[in-house]
N, C-alpha and C positions, 0 to 999 in steps of 0.2 A: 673716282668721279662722283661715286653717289655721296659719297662722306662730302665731298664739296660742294656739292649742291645743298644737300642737307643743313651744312652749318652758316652757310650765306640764310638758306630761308629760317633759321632758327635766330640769325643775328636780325634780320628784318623786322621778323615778328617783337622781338625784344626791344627794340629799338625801338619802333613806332610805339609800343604800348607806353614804356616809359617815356617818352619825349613828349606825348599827347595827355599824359597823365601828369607831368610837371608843370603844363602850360598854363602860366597864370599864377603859378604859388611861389613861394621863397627860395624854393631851393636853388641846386650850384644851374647855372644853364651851361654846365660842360663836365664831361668827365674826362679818364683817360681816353686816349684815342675819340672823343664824340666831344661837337656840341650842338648845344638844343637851341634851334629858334625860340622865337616870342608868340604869342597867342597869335599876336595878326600876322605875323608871317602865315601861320597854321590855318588859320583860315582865308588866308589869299587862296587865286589858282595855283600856286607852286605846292600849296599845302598837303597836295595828296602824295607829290613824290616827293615830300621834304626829308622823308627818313632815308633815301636811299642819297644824300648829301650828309649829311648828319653821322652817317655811319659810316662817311667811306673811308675813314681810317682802319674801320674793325673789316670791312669786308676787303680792305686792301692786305689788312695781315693775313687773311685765309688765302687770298690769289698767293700773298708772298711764302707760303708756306708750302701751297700745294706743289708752288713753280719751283722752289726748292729741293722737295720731296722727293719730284719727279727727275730732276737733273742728278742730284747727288745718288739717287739709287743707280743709276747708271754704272757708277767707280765700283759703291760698293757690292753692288752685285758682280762686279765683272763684267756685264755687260756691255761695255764699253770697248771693251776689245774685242768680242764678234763682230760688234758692229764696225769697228772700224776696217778689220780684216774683211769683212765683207764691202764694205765703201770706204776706200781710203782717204777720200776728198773729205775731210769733218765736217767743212764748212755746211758740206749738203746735209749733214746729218744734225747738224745744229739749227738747219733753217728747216729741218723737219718736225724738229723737235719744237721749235716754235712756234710753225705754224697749229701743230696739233693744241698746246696748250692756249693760242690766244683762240682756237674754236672753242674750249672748253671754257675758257674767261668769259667770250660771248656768252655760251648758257648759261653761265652763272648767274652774270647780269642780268639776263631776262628772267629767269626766276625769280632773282632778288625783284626786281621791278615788279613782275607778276604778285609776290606774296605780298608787299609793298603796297600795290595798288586795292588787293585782297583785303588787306589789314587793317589800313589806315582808316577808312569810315568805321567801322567796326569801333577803334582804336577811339577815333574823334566825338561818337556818339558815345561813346560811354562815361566821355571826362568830358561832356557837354561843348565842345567845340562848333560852333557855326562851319558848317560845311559845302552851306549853298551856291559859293563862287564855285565849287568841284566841277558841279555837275555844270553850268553854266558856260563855264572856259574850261573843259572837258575837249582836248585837240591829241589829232595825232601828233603836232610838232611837238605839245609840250611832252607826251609820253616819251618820241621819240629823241628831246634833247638831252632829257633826263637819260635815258638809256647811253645816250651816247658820252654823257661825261662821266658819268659810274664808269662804262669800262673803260674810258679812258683810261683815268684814275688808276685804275685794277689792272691794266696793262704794264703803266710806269712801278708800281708795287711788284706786279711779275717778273718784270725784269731783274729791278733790284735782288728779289731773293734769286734767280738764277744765277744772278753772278757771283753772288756770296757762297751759292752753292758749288759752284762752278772755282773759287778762289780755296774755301775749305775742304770740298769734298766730304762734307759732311751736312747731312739735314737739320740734324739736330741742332750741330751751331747757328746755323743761317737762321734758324728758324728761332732761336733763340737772341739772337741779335737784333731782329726784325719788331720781334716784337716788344723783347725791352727798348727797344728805340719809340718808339710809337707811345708803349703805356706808362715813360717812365724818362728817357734820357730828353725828347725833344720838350714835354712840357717844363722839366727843370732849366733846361737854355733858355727858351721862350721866356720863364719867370723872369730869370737870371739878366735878360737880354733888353726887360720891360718889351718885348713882343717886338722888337727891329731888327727879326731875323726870318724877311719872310720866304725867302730860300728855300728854306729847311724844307725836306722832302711832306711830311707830313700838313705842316702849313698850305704849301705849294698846292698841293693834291686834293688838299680839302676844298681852297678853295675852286679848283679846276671843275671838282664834282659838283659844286654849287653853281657852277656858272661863273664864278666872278663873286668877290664878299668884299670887304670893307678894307682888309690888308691886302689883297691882288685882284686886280680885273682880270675879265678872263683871260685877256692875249695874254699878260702877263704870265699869268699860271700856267697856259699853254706853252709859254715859251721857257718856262722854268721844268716842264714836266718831259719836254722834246729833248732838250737838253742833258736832262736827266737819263732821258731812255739811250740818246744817242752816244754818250760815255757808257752808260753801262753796258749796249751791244757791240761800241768797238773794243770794250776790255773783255768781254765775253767771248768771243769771235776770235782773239787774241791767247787768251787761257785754254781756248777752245782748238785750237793750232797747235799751240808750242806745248800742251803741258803733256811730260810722259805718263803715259795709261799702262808701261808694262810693271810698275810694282803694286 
């Protein structure tokens, strides 16, 4: 847990520094997995938790990795089969295992949010940003909507990697799937696609963490990310039943 906490507030800090340091010059306003608002976004009120929208593809591959990690060491430890000889109903052992990781997604989030909100003026006075709307329209709703579409986001990412961990039985694939998808096969579709594929998980989720962008409003994204999670938990729930744990 601490390694995950750790690399959310190290992707935060990164994030914000470079995205407030780009703002305004020539460069790309996207990388893999990130893209960067425009100066006036940066100094609207959204501007203080713009990096934790900005990044929730990268702080999605660290949930999707963690949730991976943690399901797939299950097999290969063997642990899967005490656990089940001791509770043979899975089901209950699958909605324990989930409840645990979507607490630890929450802390994640408020960390991210925390270093986030820690950073960001920091971040904005030193590449000269206007930052006077902050302090001004400074609310708990806007901390707390911000917070709640990050983990949103970071939830529909946990899933994914559970299932893939859950279908391989391996961390390493899942986790390597996860993230070539992200840093590498969805921007290629997207190019490929001239951007009329806004489906695609990454797309979807980005915008859900924004609230709502320019290719999905929020319902939209909310009902592509519900979607998302609800296929991945009844196939999970499914792999999670039938699949044999004695070899």
């Amino acid at each position: 847990m601490t390694g995950w906490f750790g690399l959310v507030a190290l992707f935060a800090v990164l994030i914000n520094t470079v995205m407030f340091s780009m703002a305004g010059s020539d460069g790309p306003a996207a990388g893999p997995g990130v893209t960067f608002p425009d100066a006036a976004t940066l100094q609207s009120s959204d501007g203080l938790v713009a990096g934790l929208s900005a990044a929730a593809s990268m702080f999605g591959v660290v949930t999707l990795s963690l949730w991976a990690l943690v399901t797939a060491t299950d097999y290969s430890s063997g642990l899967i089969r005490l656990l089940v000889a001791a509770q043979p109903h899975r089901w209950k052992l699958l909605l324990g295992k989930l409840a645990a990781l979507v607490a630890g997604t929450a802390v994640a989030t408020t960390v991210a949010l925390m270093v986030n909100v820690g950073v960001a003026p920091l971040a904005a006075d030193a590449a000269g940003i206007d930052s006077t709307l902050w302090r001004a329209d400074l609310t708990a709703k806007l901390l707390g909507e911000a917070w709640g579409n990050a983990f949103a986001a970071a939830l529909v990412w946990g899933v994914i990697g559970l299932v893939l961990a859950l279908l391989l039985r391996s961390s390493a694939l899942a986790i390597s799937i996860g993230v070539g998808w992200v840093l590498v096969i969805e921007s290629v579709v997207v190019a490929a696609s001239d951007g009329n594929v806004p489906w695609l998980p990454g797309t979807a989720l980005s915008a859900l963490a924004s609230g709502g962008d320019d290719v999905l409003d929020y319902a939209q994204a909310a009902t592509v990310a519900l979607a998302y999670s609800a296929v991945g938990l009844a196939l999970a729930f499914v792999v999670g039943w039938r699949r044999d744990i004695t070899d």
